[in-house]
N, C-alpha and C positions, 0 to 999 in steps of 0.2 A: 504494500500500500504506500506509495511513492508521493513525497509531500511535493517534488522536486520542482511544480509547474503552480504552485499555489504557499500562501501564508498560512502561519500558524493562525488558528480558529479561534474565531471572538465567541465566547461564550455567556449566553446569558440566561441565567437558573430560571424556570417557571413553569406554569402546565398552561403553554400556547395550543390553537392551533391554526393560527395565521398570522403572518407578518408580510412587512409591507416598509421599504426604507423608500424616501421621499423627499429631497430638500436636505434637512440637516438633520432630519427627524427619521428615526425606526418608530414604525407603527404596530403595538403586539394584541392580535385578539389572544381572550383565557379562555379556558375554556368554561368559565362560569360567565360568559358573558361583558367583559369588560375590555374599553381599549386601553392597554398603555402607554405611552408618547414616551419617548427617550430621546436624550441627543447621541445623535450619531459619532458626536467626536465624545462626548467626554462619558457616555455607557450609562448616562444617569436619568432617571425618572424626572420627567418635568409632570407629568400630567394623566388623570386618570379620566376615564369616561365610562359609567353604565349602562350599557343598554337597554332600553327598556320592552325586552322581548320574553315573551313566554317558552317562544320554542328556542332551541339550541344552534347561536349564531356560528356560522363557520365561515366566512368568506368575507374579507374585506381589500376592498383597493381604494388608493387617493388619485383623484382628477381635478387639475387648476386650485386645489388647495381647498377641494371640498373630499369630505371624508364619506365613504358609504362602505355600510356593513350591511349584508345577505341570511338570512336565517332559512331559506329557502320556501316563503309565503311574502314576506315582507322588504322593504331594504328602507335601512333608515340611513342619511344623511345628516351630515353637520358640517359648518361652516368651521376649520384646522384652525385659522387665526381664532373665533371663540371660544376654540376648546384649551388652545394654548395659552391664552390668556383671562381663562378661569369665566368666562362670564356665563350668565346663567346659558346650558348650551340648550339649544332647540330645534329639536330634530325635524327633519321632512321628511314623511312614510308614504312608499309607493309600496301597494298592496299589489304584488307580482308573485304566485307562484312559479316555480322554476327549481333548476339544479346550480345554475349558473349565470353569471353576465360580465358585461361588459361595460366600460365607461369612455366617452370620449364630447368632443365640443358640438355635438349635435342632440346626444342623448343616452341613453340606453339599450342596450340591447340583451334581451333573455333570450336563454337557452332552456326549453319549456318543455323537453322528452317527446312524447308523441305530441302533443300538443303543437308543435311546429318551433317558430324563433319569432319573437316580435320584438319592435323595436318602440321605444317611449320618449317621447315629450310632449310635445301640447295634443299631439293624435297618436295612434296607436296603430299599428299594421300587422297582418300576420300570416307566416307561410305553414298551412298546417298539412303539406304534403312531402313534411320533411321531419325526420325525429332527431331532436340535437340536446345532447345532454350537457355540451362544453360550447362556449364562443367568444372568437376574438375580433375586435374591432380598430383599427387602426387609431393613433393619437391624431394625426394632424387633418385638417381642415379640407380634405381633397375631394375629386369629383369625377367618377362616381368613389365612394366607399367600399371597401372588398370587408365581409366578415368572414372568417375562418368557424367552421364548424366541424366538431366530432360528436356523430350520434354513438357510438362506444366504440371499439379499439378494430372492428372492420370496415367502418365506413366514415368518409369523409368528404367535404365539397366547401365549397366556395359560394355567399351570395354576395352582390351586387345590390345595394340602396343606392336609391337617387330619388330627392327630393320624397322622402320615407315609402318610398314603395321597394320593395323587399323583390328579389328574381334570380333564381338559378343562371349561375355562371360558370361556366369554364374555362381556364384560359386554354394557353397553347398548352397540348401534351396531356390531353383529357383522358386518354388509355394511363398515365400515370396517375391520374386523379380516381378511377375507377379501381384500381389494385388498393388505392393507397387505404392503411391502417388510421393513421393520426395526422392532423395538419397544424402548423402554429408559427407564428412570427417570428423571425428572426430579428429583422428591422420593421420601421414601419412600411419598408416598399420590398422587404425580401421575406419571405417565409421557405418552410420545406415541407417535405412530404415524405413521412416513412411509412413506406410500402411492405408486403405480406412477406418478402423475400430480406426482409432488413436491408434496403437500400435506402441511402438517405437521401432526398431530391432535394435541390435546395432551386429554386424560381426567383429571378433579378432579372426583371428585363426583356421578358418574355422568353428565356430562356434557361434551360437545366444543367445541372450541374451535379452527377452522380457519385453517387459513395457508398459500400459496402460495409456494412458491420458483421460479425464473426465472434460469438461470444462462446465462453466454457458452457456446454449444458450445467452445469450444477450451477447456475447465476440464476437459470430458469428462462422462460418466456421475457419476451419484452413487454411491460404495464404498460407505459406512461416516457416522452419524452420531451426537451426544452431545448433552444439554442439561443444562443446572442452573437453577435460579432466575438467575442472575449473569448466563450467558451460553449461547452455540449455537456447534457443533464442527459443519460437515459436512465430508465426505471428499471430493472428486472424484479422477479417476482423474490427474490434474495436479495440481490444487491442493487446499490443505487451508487452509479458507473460516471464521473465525473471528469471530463477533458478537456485541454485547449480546441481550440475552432477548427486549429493547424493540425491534422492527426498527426501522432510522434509515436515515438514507440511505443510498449505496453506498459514499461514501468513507470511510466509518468501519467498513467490512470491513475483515479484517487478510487480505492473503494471503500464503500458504506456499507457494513450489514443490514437489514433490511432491519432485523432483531439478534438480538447478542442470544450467547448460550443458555442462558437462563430466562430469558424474556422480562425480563426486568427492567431491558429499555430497547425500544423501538420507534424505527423513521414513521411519525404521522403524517408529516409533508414537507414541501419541498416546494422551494420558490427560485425562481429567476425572473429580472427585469430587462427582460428585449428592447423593448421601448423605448429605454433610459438612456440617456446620453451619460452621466456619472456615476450609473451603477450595472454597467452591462458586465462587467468583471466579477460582480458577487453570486452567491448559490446562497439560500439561509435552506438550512435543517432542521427541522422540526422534531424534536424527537420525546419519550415519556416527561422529561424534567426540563426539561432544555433547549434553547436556539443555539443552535452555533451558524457561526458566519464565516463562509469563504471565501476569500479572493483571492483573484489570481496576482503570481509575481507581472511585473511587467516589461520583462526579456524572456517572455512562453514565447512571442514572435519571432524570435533567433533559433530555435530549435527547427531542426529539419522536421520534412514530411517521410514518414515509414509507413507503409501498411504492415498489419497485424494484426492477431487473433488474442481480443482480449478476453 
């Protein structure tokens, strides 16, 4: 387990099961319901926040400095500067069932299982000939919008919003989109596609850009995976397999147990910021007691390309 492409881990004691680093600020949902605000530099508590939800919140992201938490019926909202500076906070509650969403400068978009994906702000649209349990939406202002959807770990596609009407898209290389397993952002104009063959597609431009992966059966099946410019998250059903962008050799994978020998502590989740221009470098781990936080060294770019069977 090769530290060689990554820093020693910032660790921070608690029973999370989501975070979110933002500006200056890491964002930690508990799992009793609560956000915590920390500063990023100095690892300290500025700020707490409760939610006021009956059912069990799990998902939260920050957008233009508003905060929203998921409990998977509900998503409340607050205003980051009121919460950081203590004032009475008051939430905005969009009553959306769903598994998942998205946030960006137009609105909302849920990922609603069979129910289809719809997308919120002053109207409401919906594709219910689509099942999406997962969806991503681009940050920036563009036209039309692409969202990235996985209805679970065999199917995946692509919509197209313009001016909130919601439509199946394909780009170039749609036999690649029909194989494919899981899709999800790189950047906001580059995402990829890993397909039933573990191939990783990565799409810039209207064109592809392939790659092989090759793991130990004892790591298990592939779950769940993530990229950024900086670096590659995949899941397996054991381990959770951590690289630079640049594939290098095998010993410069980081691995994760999924659960240690005794099951005493285990990966709940797992984050990476694609989107982020100042944190595309970090991985946060979720695990029974604890965040830890990764990042990469910043000479992983001098290291050669090897292929290999990690």
């Amino acid at each position: 387990m090769s530290m060689r492409f990554l820093k020693e881990p910032t660790v921070i004691q608690g029973s999370f099961v989501d975070s979110i680093i933002y500006g200056n600020y890491i964002f930690l949902l508990t799992d009793n319901n609560f956000v915590e605000i920390r500063s990023s530099k100095k690892n300290t508590v500025i700020s707490t926040l409760e939610i006021p939800s009956n059912e069990f919140c799990y998902s939260l992201e920050v957008y233009n400095y508003n905060l929203y938490i998921y409990d998977g019926y509900k998503i409340y909202s607050y205003s980051v500067k009121d919460v950081l500076n203590k004032h009475k906070e008051t939430s905005k509650r969009i009553d959306q069932i769903g598994y998942n969403f998205s946030v960006n400068s137009r609105g909302i978009l849920f990922a609603e299982g069979m129910n289809g994906v719809s997308f919120y702000n002053q109207k409401e649209n919906k594709i219910k000939k689509v099942d999406s349990i997962e969806c991503e939406v681009q940050d920036i202002d563009s036209r039309p919008n692409r969202a990235l959807c996985n209805s679970d770990f065999n199917t995946s596609y692509t919509l197209i919003y313009k001016d909130n009407i919601l439509e199946n898209n394909w780009v170039k290389g749609k036999q690649d989109f029909e194989n494919g397993q899981l899709i999800k952002y790189i950047t906001n104009s580059k995402f990829f596609i890993l397909d039933k063959r573990e191939n990783m597609l990565t799409y810039n431009n209207d064109q592809f850009q392939k790659e092989q992966f090759s793991f130990y059966p004892v790591k298990g099946a592939i779950v769940d995976a993530a990229a950024t410019e900086k670096l590659r998250v995949i899941e397996l059903e054991n381990n959770l397999v951590i690289s630079p962008s640049r594939q290098i050799g095998d010993e410069d994978w980081y691995n994760i147990n999924m659960s240690d020998e005794n099951n005493k502590s285990e990966v709940i989740n797992w984050k990476v910021f694609p989107k982020s221009k100042a944190y595309s470098e970090q991985v946060h781990v979720i695990k029974t007691n604890q965040l830890e936080i990764l990042t990469t060294k910043e000479d992983i770019i001098k290291y050669p390309n090897i292929k290999q069977v990690y």
